[in-house]
Structures are given as C-alpha cells and as structure tokens.
C-alpha positions in Angstrom: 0.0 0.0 0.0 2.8 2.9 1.3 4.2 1.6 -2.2 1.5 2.3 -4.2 1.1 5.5 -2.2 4.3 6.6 -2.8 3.9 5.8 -6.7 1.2 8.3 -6.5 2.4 10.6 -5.0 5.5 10.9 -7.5 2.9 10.9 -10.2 1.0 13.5 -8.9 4.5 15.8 -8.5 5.3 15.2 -12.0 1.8 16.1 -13.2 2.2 19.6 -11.5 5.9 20.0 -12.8 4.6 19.5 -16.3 2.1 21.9 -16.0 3.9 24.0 -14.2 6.2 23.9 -17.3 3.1 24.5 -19.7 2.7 27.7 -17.8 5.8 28.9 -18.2 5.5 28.3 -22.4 3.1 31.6 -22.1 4.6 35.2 -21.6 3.2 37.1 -18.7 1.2 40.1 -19.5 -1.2 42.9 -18.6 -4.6 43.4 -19.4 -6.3 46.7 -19.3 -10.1 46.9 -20.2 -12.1 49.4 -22.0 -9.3 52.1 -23.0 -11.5 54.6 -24.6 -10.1 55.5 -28.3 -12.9 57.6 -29.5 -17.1 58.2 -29.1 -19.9 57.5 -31.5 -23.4 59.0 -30.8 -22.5 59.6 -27.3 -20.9 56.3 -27.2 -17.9 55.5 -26.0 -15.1 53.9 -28.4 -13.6 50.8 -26.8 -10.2 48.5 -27.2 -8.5 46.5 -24.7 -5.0 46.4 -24.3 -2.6 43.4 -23.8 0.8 44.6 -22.9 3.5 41.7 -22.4 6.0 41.7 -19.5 9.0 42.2 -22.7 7.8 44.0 -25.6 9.2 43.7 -28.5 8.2 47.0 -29.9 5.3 46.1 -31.9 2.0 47.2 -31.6 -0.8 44.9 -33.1 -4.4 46.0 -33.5 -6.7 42.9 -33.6 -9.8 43.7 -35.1 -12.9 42.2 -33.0 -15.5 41.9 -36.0 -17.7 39.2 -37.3 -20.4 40.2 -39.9 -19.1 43.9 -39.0 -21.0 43.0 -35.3 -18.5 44.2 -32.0 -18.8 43.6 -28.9 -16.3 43.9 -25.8 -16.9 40.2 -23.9 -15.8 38.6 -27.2 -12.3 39.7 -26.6 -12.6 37.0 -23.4 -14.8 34.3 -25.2 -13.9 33.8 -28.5 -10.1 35.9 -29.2 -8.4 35.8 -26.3 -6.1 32.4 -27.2 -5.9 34.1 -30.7 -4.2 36.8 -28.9 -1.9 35.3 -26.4 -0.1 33.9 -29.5 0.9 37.4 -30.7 1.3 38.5 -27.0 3.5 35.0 -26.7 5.3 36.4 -29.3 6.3 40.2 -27.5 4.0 42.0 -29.4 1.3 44.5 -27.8 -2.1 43.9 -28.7 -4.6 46.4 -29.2 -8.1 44.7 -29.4 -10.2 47.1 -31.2 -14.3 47.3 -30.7 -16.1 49.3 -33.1 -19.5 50.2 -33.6 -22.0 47.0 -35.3 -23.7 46.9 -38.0 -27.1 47.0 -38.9 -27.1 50.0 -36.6 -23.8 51.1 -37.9 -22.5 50.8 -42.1 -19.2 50.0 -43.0 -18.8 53.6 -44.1 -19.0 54.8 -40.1 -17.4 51.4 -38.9 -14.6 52.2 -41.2 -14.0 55.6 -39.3 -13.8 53.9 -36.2 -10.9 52.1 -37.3 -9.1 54.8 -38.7 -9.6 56.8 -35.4 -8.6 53.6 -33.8 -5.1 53.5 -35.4 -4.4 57.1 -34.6 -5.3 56.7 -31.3 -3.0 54.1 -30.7 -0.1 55.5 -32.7 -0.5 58.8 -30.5 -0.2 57.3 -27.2 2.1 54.1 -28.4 5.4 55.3 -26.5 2.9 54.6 -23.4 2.7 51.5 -24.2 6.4 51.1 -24.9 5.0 50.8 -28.7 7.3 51.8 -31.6 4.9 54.4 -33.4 6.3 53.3 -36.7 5.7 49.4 -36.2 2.2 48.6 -35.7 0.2 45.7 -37.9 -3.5 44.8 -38.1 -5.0 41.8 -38.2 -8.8 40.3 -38.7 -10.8 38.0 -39.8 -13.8 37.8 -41.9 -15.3 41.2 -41.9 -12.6 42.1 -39.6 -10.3 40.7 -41.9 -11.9 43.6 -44.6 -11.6 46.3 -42.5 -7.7 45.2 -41.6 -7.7 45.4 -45.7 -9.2 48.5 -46.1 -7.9 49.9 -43.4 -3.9 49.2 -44.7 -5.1 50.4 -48.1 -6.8 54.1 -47.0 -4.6 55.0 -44.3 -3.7 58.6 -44.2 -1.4 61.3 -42.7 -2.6 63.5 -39.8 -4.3 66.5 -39.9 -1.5 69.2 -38.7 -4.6 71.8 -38.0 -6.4 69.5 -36.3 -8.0 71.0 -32.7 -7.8 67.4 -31.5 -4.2 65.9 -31.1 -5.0 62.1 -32.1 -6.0 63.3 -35.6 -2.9 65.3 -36.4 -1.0 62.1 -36.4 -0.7 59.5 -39.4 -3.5 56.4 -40.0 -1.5 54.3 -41.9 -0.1 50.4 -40.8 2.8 48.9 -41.7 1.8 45.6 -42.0 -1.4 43.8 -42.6 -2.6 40.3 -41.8 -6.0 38.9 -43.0 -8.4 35.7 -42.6 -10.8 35.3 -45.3 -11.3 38.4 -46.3 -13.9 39.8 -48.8 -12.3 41.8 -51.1 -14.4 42.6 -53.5 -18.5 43.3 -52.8 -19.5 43.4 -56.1 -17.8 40.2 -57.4 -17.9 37.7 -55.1 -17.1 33.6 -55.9 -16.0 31.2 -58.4 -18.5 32.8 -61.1 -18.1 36.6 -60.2 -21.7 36.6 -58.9 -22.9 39.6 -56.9 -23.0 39.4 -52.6 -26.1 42.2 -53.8 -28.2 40.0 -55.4 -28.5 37.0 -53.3 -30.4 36.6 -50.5 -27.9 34.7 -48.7 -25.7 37.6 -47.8 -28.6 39.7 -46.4 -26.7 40.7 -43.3 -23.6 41.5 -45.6 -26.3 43.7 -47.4 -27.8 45.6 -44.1 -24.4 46.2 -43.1 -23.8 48.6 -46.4 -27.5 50.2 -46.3 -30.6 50.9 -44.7 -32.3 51.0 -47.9 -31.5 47.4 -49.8 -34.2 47.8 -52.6 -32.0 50.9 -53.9 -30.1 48.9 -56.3 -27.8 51.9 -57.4 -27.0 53.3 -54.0 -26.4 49.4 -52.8 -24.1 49.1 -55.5 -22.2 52.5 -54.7 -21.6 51.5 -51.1 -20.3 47.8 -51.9 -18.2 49.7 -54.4 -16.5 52.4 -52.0 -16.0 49.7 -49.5 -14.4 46.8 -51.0 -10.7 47.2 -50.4 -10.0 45.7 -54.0 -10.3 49.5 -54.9 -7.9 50.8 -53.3 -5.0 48.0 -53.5 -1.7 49.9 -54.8 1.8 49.2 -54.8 2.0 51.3 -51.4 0.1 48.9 -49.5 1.8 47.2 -46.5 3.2 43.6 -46.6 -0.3 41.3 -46.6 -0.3 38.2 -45.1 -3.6 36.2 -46.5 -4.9 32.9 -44.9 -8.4 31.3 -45.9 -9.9 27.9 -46.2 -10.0 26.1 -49.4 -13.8 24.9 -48.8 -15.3 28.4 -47.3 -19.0 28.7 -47.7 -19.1 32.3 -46.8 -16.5 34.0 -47.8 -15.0 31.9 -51.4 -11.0 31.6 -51.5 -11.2 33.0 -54.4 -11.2 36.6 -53.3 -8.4 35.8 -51.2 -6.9 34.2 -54.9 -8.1 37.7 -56.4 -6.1 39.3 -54.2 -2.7 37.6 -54.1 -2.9 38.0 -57.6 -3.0 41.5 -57.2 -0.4 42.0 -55.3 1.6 39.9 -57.5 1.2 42.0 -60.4 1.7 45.1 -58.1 4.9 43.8 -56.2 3.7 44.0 -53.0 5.5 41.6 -50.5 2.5 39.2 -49.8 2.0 35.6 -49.3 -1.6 33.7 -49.5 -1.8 30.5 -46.9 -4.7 28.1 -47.8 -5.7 25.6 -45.3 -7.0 22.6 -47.2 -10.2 21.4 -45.9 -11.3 24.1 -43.6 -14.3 26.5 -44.1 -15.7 29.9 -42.6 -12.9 30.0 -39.9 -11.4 26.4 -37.9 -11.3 25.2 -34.5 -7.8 25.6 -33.3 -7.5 28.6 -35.5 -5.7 30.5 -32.5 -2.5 28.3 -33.7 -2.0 30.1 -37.0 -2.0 33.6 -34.9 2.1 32.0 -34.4 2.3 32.5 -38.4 0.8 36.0 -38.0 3.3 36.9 -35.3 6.1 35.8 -37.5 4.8 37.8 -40.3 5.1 40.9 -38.5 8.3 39.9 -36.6 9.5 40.1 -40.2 8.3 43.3 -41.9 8.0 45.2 -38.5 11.4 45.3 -37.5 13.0 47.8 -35.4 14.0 50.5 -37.6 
C-alpha cells in the first residue's frame, strides 16, 4: 500500500511540474479593459489592451468583427487564445471594438478604425509601442476592415483641434483571414453578394435601404478594399480555407494576384479542408506573429 502511495504521490509531482512547465510556455502580460479610443453618438469607443512583460516594440491591433457586429466580452470568449499567440510572441495587442452593424454601415465602422489607429499611434510610446511598427489583423469582416484599413490610411491633420488626428492612420503591415475583397464580385462565377439573398446581413451592413439597387451598388463599391489595393500597400499576409462557404477563397486568390502584379510583398496561406474559420485557428496567430516579426522590424 505505502508503495502504491508513494507511486502516486511521485505521479501526482510530476503532473504539476509539467504543468507548471506549460505555464511557463506563455509570456506574462497585462490586461487593461475598456481604454477609450474615440465616441460615436455619445458612445464610448472601446479597445483592450494586452501589454506583455518584454515587448518587442510592436504594436498589433486585432480587429474584434464578425459580420461587421463588435462587442467587448468577445475579446474574453472567443479571441483571447488568438491573442496570447501574438502577445507570446512580444507584441502588444490592441483589441479594437467598433461600432456594429445593422445600426452602424461599414462607411461609419470604417471611421472607427481609422480613429482607432491614430489613437493608438499617438499614445504608443505609453505602451512602450514603436509608433512606426504597428500591424493589423482580422478576420472575416474584420479581416476587410484590416484590408481597407492598410489600403486608406492617411497622414494627420497638422490643424487639427484634437491631437490624435494630427498624427498619421497608416499600418505597416497587414494580416488577413478570409477576407472579402471585393463586394460586387464575389465567388468562383463573379456573382454579386447584392443579389443573393444569402448575404442579407452583408447587405444591411452597407445600407438601410436594400431595394436601392444603385446606391447598394455605390456603397459595396467604396468599400471593397479591391479599390484601393496599390503598390503602397503594406506587406499582406492572407490565410483562408479552401472549402469556405461564406467567404470563397477565391477573393483571397483575387487578391494575391494583385499584389503579384503590383509587387507587394505578400503571401496567401490556404488551409486545405477548412471553411468559414477552424477550431484551433488561435494556432495560425504563431504564423501571423512571425509575419510581423519580419516586416515590422526595429527601424
């Protein structure tokens, strides 16, 4: 019996060593909720911030979007393994809430964003951010608005009355899942996201008034990042599943192409198999890390 005990005991040490040693795999880090970036109706702005014990220097905004919908407790329930890889990796993590759709259009989410990356570039030395070394990352809609966002930055307003918008908007790397690219082309046969009733919420997220066919077509048009793709844009990380239902590889195909013909460092990653998004998804936030670790170098 005392040997069997004993037996169990040394198991029992061992278990908590290993763990112990599991533990230790992940960098420690700070958490601050609800750092407010800008206001909306009378409505505060939100982001959390993950700051790890030994940045690195880079600042990484983490777009929390699905269907252009945000909300603060799915930082904790659905993103927060997705960000411990980045934060594993020394890089601060800025996880961006924006205002949802069908409330809120893409048009007015998209100026959320852009106020969100000033916001953060202004007060990055707080963070012990490099200013000139911050990436973007999303997927799905989020993944669109990373897009878009990398493609339309711009340079501060020097006469501005508030501070944040005097300073720039632009990234300096981009990483995207699944991504829809272009609105008014979308799969294997170019057919429209406007005229099928499977993407309604896509639809109620451009407009209020769907049956206007011409000012549908307007706002899918200003809003598909495909428009403003140019040499300028940052390195673009793309990764989708070969079987998505929602959004089809193909746009992410579209857009490694252009970016090919463009010469903009780039490299599409397509998971064979996997549809809208995966399970252990969280694990290809190392490959993102990486990606930045690369083009967002110390200067």
């Amino acid at each position: 019996m005392k040997k069997l005990q004993l037996i169990f005991v040394s198991l029992l040490l061992l278990s908590i060593c290993s763990t112990g040693n599991l533990w230790a795999q992940q960098a420690a880090y700070t958490h601050k909720e609800d750092v407010i970036y800008g206001r909306r109706d009378g409505m505060a702005l939100t982001m959390d911030v993950f700051q790890p014990e030994n940045p690195n220097g880079i600042g990484v905004l983490v777009m929390i979007s699905g269907g252009w919908y945000s909300s603060h407790d799915r930082i904790q329930s659905e993103w927060l393994e997705r960000i411990k890889q980045l934060v594993n990796h020394g890089q601060t993590v800025f996880a961006i809430v924006h205002a949802s759709a069908p409330k809120y259009k893409v048009p007015e989410i998209k100026l959320d964003i852009n106020r969100a990356v000033r916001y953060v570039r202004f007060h990055a030395k707080e963070w012990n951010v490099d200013p000139e070394r911050l990436g973007i990352v999303g997927e799905s809609s989020g993944g669109h608005l990373s897009l878009l966002q990398a493609a339309t930055g711009t340079e501060g307003d020097p006469k501005a009355k508030d501070s944040v918008e005097m300073v720039s908007s632009k990234l300096e790397a981009v990483a995207c899942f699944f991504p829809p690219v272009d609105l008014t082309a979308f799969g294997r046969m170019g057919s429209s996201v406007l005229s099928n009733s499977r993407y309604k919420h896509f639809i109620l997220a451009l407009t209020s008034s769907p049956i206007d066919s011409v000012e549908l077509l307007k706002v899918a048009t200003e809003v598909s990042p495909i428009r403003y793709i140019t040499k300028s844009l940052p390195p673009t990380l793309i990764i989708s599943g070969s079987a998505d239902k929602t959004i089809p590889v193909q746009q992410s195909q579209f857009l490694a192409k252009k970016l090919e013909e463009l010469g903009v460092p780039h490299r599409l990653e397509i998971r064979e198999g996997k549809d809208h998004g995966w399970p252990d998804i969280a694990k290809d936030y190392n490959d993102v890390a990486d990606w930045f670790n690369q083009y967002l170098q110390k200067k």
